[in-house]
C-alpha positions, 0 to 999 in steps of 0.5 A: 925679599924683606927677609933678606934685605933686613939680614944683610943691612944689619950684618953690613951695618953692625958697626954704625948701628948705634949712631942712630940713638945719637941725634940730640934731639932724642936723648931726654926721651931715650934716657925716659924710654930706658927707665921705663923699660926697666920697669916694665920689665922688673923681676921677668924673665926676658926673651929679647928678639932681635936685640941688635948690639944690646943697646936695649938688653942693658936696661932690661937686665938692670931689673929683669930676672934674666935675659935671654937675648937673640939676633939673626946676625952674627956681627950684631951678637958679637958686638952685644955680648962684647959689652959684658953684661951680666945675666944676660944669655945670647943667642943666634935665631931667627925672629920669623922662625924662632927655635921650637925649643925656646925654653919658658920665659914671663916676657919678649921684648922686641925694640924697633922690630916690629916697624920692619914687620910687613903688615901682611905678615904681622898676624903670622908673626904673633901667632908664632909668639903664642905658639912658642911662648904660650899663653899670658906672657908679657908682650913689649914693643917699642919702635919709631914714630914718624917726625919730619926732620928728625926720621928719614924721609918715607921712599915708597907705599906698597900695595898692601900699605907698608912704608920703605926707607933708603938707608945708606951705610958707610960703604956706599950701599943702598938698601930699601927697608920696610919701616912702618909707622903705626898709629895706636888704632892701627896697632890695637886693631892689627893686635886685638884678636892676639893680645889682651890689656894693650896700654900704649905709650907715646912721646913725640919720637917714640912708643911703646906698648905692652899687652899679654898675649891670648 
């Protein structure tokens, strides 16, 4: 039911999305986070997962190869293409069940996606990553850390230790969404037997993490 749940948040709040990366509390480290992905990422030829309205997919064409950045929601993908941004490629897909005919990249980036992965099913998620990528290519995430006052407050712990928020749209829906927040242990120790050379990077909002996958 996650599955569904995430689809149908994010194709109903498309058009709000990027008022998350507005709290002025965050810009200086946002303005940080978009140089250092840069970096990371320069010269790669990029498989984006999840890439939302293209927030990220910017800075990662401003140094990158090329990009070929995927959402499952149309409405997202309209919006990311509409910005124009030059070699860049976009697609429709499922970032649980990706395309068996990805095409050959160097790296896959993934922003704020993997705190919606349930724990449960974050092994299954890499190993499809190796299984459709192959071996050594450059794995970066980056996601929310947990800040009192600044994140919304954590509804519910389930069973298997994921973490839920209420997240309301301009609408009036309602919608419980899985958003874990990790600690650099947690993510190593759930990482380890996928994925070599971890190095994370963490600020007081956010981290992020790069590794090669085994």
């Amino acid at each position: 039911m996650n599955h569904e749940t995430l689809a149908k948040y994010y194709a109903v709040h498309a058009n709000q999305y990027e008022g998350v990366y507005l709290k002025p509390e965050r810009q200086a480290e946002l303005a940080a986070l978009k140089t250092r992905l840069a970096e990371v990422l320069r010269g790669h030829k990029v498989l984006e997962i999840a890439c939302g309205t293209g927030y990220w997919t910017g800075a990662i064409a401003s140094s990158a190869t090329s990009v070929h950045a995927t959402d499952l929601n149309p409405e997202m993908l309209a919006l990311a293409q509409a910005s124009g941004l030059s070699g860049v490629t976009f697609a429709q897909a499922d970032a649980f069940d990706l395309p068996a005919a990805l095409g050959t990249y160097t790296a896959v980036f993934a922003g704020f996606w993997w705190s919606h992965v349930k724990k449960e099913e974050q092994d299954a998620f890499l190993a499809q990553l190796r299984a459709k990528l192959g071996k050594d290519v450059l794995l970066v995430l980056m996601d929310n850390c947990y800040v009192d006052g600044s994140s919304l407050p954590i509804a519910r712990t389930d069973t298997e230790g994921n973490t839920y928020q209420f997240r309301d749209t301009v609408g009036g829906e309602r919608f419980e969404i899985v958003k874990n927040f990790l600690s650099d242990s947690q993510l190593r120790k759930k990482m380890a037997d996928r994925v070599r050379e971890i190095r994370i990077e963490r600020s007081r909002y956010y981290w992020l993490l790069s590794c090669r996958l085994k």
